[in-house]
C-alpha positions in Angstrom: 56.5 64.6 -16.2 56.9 63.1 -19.4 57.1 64.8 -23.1 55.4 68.3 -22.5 52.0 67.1 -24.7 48.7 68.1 -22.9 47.4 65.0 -21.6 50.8 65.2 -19.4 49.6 68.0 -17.5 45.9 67.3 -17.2 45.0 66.8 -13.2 49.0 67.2 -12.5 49.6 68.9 -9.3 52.6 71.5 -9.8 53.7 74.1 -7.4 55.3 77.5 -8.9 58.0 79.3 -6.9 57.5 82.8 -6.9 55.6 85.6 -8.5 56.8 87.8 -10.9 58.1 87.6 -14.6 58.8 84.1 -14.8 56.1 82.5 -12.2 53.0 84.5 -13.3 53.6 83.7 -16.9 53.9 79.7 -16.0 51.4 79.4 -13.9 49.3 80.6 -16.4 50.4 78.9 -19.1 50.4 75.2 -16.9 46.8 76.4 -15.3 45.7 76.1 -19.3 47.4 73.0 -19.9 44.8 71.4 -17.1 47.5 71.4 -14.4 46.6 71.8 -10.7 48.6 74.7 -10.1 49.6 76.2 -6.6 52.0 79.4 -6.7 54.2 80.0 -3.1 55.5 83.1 -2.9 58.1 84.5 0.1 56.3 88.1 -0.2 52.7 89.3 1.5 53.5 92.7 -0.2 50.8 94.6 -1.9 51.8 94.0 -5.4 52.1 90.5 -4.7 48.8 90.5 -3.5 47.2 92.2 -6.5 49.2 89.6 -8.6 48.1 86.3 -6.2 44.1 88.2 -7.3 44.6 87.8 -10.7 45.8 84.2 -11.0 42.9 83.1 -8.0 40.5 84.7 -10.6 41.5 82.0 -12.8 41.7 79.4 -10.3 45.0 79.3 -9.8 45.5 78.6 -5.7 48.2 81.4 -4.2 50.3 81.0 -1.0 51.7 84.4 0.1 54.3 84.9 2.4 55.2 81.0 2.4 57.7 80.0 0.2 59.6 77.3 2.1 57.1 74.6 2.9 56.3 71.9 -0.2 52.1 71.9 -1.1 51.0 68.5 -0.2 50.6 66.1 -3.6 53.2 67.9 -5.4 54.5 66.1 -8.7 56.7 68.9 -10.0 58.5 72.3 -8.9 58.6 75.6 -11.5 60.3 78.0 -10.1 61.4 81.0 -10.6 65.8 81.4 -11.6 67.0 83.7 -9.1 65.4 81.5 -5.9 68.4 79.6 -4.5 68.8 75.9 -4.6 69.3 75.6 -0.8 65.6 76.8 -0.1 63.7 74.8 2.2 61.1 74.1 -0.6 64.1 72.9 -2.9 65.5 70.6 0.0 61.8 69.0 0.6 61.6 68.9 -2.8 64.4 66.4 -3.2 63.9 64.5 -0.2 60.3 63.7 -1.7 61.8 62.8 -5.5 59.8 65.6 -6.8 61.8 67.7 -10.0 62.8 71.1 -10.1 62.3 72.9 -13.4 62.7 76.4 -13.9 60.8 78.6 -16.8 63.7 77.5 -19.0 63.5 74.0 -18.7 59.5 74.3 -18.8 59.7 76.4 -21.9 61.9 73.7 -23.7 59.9 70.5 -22.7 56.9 72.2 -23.9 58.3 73.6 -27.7 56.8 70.7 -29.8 53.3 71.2 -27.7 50.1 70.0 -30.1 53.0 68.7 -32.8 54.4 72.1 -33.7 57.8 72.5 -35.3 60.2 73.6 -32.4 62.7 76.2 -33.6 65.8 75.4 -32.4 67.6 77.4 -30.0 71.4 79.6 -30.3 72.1 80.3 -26.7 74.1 82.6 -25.1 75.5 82.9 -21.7 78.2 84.2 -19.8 79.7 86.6 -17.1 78.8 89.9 -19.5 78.4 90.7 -22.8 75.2 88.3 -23.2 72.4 90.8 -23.7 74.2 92.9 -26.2 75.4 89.6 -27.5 72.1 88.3 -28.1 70.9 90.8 -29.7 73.4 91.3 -32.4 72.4 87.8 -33.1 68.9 88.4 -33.4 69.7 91.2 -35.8 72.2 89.5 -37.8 69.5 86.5 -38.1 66.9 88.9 -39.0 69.2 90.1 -41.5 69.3 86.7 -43.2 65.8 86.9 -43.4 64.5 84.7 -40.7 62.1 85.3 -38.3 63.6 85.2 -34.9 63.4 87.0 -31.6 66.3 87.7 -28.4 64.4 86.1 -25.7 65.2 84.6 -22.4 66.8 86.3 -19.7 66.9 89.2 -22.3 63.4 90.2 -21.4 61.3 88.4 -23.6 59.3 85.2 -22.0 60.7 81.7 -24.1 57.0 80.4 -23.1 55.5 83.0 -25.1 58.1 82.6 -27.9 57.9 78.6 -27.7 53.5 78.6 -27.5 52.9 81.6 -29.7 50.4 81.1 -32.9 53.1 81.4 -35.1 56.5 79.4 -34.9 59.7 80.8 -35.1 62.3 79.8 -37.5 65.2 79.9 -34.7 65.1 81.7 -31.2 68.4 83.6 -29.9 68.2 82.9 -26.4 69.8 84.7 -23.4 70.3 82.5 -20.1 71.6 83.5 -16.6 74.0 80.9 -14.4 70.5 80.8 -12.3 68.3 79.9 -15.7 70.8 77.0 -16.7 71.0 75.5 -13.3 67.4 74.9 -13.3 67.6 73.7 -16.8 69.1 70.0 -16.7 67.3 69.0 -20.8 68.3 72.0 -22.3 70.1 71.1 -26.0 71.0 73.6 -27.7 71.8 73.7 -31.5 74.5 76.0 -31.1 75.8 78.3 -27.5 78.5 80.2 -26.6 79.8 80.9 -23.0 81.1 84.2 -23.6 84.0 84.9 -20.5 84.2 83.1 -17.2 84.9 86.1 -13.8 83.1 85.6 -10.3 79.8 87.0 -10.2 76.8 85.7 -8.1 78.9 83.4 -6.1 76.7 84.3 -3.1 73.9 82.3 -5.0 76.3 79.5 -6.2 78.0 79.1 -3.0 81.5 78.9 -5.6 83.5 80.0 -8.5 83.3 76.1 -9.9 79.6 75.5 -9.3 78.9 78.7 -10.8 81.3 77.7 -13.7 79.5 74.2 -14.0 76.0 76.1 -14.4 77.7 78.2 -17.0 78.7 75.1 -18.7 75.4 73.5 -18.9 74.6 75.3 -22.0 77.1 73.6 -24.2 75.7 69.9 -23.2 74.1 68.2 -25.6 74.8 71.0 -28.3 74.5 70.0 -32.0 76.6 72.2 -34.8 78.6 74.2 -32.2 80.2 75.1 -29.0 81.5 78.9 -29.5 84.2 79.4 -26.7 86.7 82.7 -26.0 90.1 81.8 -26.9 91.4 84.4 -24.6 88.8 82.7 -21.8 91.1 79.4 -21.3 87.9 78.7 -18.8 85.3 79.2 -21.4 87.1 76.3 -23.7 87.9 74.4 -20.9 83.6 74.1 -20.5 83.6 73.0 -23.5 85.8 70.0 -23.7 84.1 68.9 -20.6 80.6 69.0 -22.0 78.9 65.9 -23.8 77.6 67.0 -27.1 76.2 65.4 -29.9 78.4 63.4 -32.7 80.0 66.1 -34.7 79.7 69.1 -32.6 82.6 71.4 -33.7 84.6 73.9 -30.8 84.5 77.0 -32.6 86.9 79.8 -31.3 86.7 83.5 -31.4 89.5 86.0 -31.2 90.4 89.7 -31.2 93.6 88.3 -33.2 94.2 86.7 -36.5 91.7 83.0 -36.2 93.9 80.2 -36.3 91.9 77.3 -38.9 87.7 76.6 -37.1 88.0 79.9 -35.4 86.8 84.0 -36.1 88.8 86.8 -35.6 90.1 89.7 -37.0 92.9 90.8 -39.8 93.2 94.5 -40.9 90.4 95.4 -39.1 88.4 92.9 -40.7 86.1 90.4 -39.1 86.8 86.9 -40.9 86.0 83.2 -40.0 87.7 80.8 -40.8 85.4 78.3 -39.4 82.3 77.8 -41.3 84.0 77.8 -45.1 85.8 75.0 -47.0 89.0 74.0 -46.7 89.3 76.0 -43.6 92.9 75.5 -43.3 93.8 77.5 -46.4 90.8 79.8 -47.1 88.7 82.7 -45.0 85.8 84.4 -45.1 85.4 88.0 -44.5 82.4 88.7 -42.6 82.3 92.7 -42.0 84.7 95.5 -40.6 85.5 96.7 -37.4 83.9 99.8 -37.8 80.6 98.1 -38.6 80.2 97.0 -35.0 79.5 99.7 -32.5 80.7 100.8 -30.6 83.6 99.6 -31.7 85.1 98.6 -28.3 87.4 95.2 -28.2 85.0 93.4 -26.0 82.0 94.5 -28.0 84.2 93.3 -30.9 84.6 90.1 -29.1 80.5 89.9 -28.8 80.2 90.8 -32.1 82.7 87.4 -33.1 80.9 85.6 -30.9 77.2 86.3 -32.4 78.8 85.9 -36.0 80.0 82.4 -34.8 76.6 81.4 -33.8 74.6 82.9 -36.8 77.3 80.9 -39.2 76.8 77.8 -37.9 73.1 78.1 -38.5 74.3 78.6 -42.2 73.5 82.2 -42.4 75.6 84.2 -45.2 78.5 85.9 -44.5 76.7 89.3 -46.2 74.0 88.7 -43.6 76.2 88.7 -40.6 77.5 92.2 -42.3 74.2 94.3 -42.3 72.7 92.8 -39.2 75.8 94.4 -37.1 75.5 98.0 -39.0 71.4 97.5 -38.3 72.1 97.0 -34.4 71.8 99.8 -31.8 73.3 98.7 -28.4 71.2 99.1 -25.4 71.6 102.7 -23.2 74.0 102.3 -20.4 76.6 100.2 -22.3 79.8 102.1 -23.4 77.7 104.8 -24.9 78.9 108.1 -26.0 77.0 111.2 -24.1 78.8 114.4 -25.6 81.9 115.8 -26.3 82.7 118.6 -24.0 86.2 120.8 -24.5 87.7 118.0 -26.7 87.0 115.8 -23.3 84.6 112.6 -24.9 81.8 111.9 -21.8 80.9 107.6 -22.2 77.9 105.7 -20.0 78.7 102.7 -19.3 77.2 102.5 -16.0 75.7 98.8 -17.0 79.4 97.6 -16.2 78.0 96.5 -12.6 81.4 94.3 -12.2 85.0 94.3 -12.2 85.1 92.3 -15.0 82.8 94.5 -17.2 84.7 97.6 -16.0 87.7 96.2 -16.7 86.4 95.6 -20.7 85.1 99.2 -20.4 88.3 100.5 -19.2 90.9 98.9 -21.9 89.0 100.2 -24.8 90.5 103.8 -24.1 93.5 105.0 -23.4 93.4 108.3 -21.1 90.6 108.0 -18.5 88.9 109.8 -15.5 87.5 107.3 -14.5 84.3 107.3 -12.4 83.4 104.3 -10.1 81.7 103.1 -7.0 78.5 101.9 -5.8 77.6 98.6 -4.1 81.0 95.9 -4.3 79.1 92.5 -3.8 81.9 91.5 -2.1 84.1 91.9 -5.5 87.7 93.1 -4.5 89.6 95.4 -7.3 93.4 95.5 -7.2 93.5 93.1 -10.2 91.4 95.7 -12.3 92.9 98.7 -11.0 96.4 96.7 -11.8 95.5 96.1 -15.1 94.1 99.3 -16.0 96.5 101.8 -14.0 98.3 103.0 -17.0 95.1 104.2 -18.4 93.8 106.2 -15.6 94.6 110.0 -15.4 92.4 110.2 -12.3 89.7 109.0 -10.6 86.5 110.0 -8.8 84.9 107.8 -6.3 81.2 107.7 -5.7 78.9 105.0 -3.3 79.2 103.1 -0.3 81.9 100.8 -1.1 84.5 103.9 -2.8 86.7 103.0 -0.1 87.9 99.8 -1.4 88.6 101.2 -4.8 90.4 103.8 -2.9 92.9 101.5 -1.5 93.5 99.2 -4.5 94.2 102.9 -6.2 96.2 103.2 -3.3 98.3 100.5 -3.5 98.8 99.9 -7.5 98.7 103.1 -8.7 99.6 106.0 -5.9 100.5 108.5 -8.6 96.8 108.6 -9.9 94.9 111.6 -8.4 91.8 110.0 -6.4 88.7 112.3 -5.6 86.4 111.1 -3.2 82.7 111.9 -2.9 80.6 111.5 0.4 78.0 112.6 -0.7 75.0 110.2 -1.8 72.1 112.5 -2.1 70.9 113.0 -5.7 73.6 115.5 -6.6 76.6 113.2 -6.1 76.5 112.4 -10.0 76.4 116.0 -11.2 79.1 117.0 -8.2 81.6 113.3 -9.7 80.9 115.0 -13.4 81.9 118.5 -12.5 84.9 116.7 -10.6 86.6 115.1 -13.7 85.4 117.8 -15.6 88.2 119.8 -13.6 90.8 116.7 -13.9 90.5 115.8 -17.3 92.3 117.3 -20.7 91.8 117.9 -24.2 91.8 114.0 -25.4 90.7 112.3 -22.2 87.5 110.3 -21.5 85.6 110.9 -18.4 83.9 106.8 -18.6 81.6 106.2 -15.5 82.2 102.5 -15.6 81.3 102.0 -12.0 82.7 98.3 -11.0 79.7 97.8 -8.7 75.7 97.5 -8.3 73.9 100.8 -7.6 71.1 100.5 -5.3 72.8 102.1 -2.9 72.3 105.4 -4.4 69.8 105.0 -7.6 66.9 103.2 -8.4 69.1 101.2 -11.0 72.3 101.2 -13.6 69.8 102.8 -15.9 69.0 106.0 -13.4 72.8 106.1 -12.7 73.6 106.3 -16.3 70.8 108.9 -17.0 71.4 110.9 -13.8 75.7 110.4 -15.8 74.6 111.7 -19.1 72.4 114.3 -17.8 74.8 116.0 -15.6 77.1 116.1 -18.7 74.6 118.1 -20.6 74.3 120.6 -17.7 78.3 121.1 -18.2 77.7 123.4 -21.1 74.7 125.6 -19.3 
């Protein structure tokens, strides 16, 4: 499909897979570039009906409830990240020689469209701690002065950011495991794979093709590959990956940063990466307290952002006042109340065992609320690692049971409560529960270790449904 300039997409005949955030937006933006542009979509649903009306307005041809067969005369295939590679459509994609992009890949071929000056890109992936990650970027950028945006998988379309009216100095990108896989040009200036744990391995089909796609986003990089030094995985991607002459590995730790690495001394952040004569000197770059919450793995995001922003060139005084400007997102390790000396913390958005786990070590006498949907995640490592922490725990959610037994069997003496229930007062009912197990000093944390569809709309209804049963503790 060539460079991405217009007279490469005049008459072209490309078929987007699926409606929704990414596909509406791209068939849109292709249909204006001249392309001949046919959307498939699995769904024959109502909204995706309204939506398949509003791109045939412009002319924009719409297949509902056939996503598996490949239009006829198709030169190229945008589609849509979470769509699996084994699809039908993928499969006679291939056997025909046609590509695959997804919005990713079509946002970064077409970022010097009509000659403009592509900002280059700071990427960020990995198993958690991206969005939050990204966005302390963003601010610490913004904080430098530049005019940037978190974009990607964050929320925020990369087409609109690449084709918008006025350029960006440098994007901070967020990217799935599903986003990179579908992104084979992507070079970044500088990424960072944050930590490596299963997740999405139904999509992947395994724990090392979902670790390759993770990978993807150090190829080609340019200044920097920012790996987790306590992640053996996450450096491991990177001496794999084929970058560009003089691409630096650039560690980050919660301990004192050996020489090209940032960590911390004395509760300070320092690098001692991005200064001269690295082997002698440091850089102090904030305090601990500046990042919040101030949580080791949010510490670790916060290393892993500054790492980035640095090698961009931005000044250490920047990095500084774009952590104290940042306010996390709700649902992540966030304080509710104090209630009877008991702290009440969300941090329903830790959906994994891996996140919970995080969640977990950053206190050190928990009632700890969890359950919900496993994804086929087992939990005696993170009930193994945490056990000394617990005081109790309350189980919520269809999948309690196997909490239960990992509870069971690697730490018996912890008192276990469990909750049938699953109508709308199950959250208030866990709440009032570890209200009556914990003491003065303790932290009720509803770090759930698992999706929540099975009883809420979302993580973010869990957490509210959380933080408004604590208010109702004081009535």
């Amino acid at each position: 499909m060539g460079s991405g300039q217009v007279t490469d997409w005049q008459g072209k005949n490309v078929t987007v897979a699926g409606l929704g955030v990414s596909g509406i937006p791209a068939a849109k933006v292709l249909h204006g570039l001249g392309a001949k542009v046919t959307v498939v979509n699995d769904g024959d649903d109502a909204r995706a009906r309204e939506q398949a009306a509003e791109l045939e307005a412009l002319g924009v041809t719409v297949r509902l409830g056939d996503g598996a067969t490949l239009p006829e005369g198709t030169e190229l295939v945008v589609t849509a990240p979470g769509w699996k590679p084994d699809k039908p459509l993928f499969t006679a994609a291939h056997e025909a020689g046609v590509p695959v992009w997804g919005d990713v890949e079509l946002a970064w071929r077409l970022r010097e469209l009509d000659g403009r000056k592509a900002a280059p890109w700071l990427c960020v992936t990995g198993t958690n701690g991206k969005t939050t990650t990204t966005q302390m970027l963003a601010s610490i950028l913004k904080a430098a002065g530049l005019r940037t945006a978190a974009v990607g998988n964050i929320g925020v379309s990369l087409l609109d950011a690449v084709l918008g009216e006025e350029p960006y100095d440098v994007l901070a990108v967020e990217l799935s495991s599903y986003q990179l896989h579908w992104a084979p040009s992507l070079r970044a200036h500088s990424a960072t794979v944050l930590n490596l744990a299963p997740d999405h391995l139904d999509w992947h089909g395994s724990m090392e093709a979902y670790a390759k796609d993770k990978g993807r986003v150090y190829e080609g990089n340019q200044v920097a590959c920012v790996y987790n030094v306590a992640d053996k995985a996450t450096e491991d991607l990177v001496r794999e990956a084929d970058v560009e002459e003089g691409c630096r590995a650039v560690g980050f730790t919660l301990g004192a940063p050996a020489p090209s690495q940032l960590g911390v001394v004395d509760g300070i952040l320092v690098d001692r990466a991005f200064v001269e004569n690295r082997q002698q000197n440091a850089q102090e770059l904030a305090e601990v307290s500046d990042v919040r919450p101030p949580a080791p793995h949010n510490i670790a995001n916060a290393l892993a952002a500054a790492a980035l922003a640095r090698a961009f060139g931005v000044p250490a005084k920047a990095v500084r006042d774009g952590l104290r400007a940042f306010t996390p997102d709700a649902h992540r390790i966030a304080h509710v109340a104090d209630v009877d000396g008991v702290a009440y913390v969300d941090d329903s958005k830790a959906t994994n065992t891996h996140a919970a786990q995080a969640s977990l070590a950053a206190y050190e006498s928990i009632v700890w609320i969890a359950g919900g949907l496993a994804k086929g995640a087992t939990f005696d490592e993170l009930v193994a690692k945490s056990a000394k922490r617990l005081r109790a725990a309350v189980l919520i959610g269809a999948d309690r049971a196997l909490i239960r037994e990992a509870l069971a069997r690697h730490a018996p003496e912890v008192p276990v409560v469990d909750l049938e229930r699953t109508d709308t007062g199950a959250m208030l009912a866990a709440v009032q529960e570890a209200r009556r197990l914990a003491v003065e000093g303790d932290t009720v944390l509803l770090a759930p270790a698992c999706a929540s569809m099975d009883m809420f709309i979302n993580y973010n209804q869990r957490g509210d449904m959380f933080a408004q049963a604590v208010g109702e503790l004081g009535t």
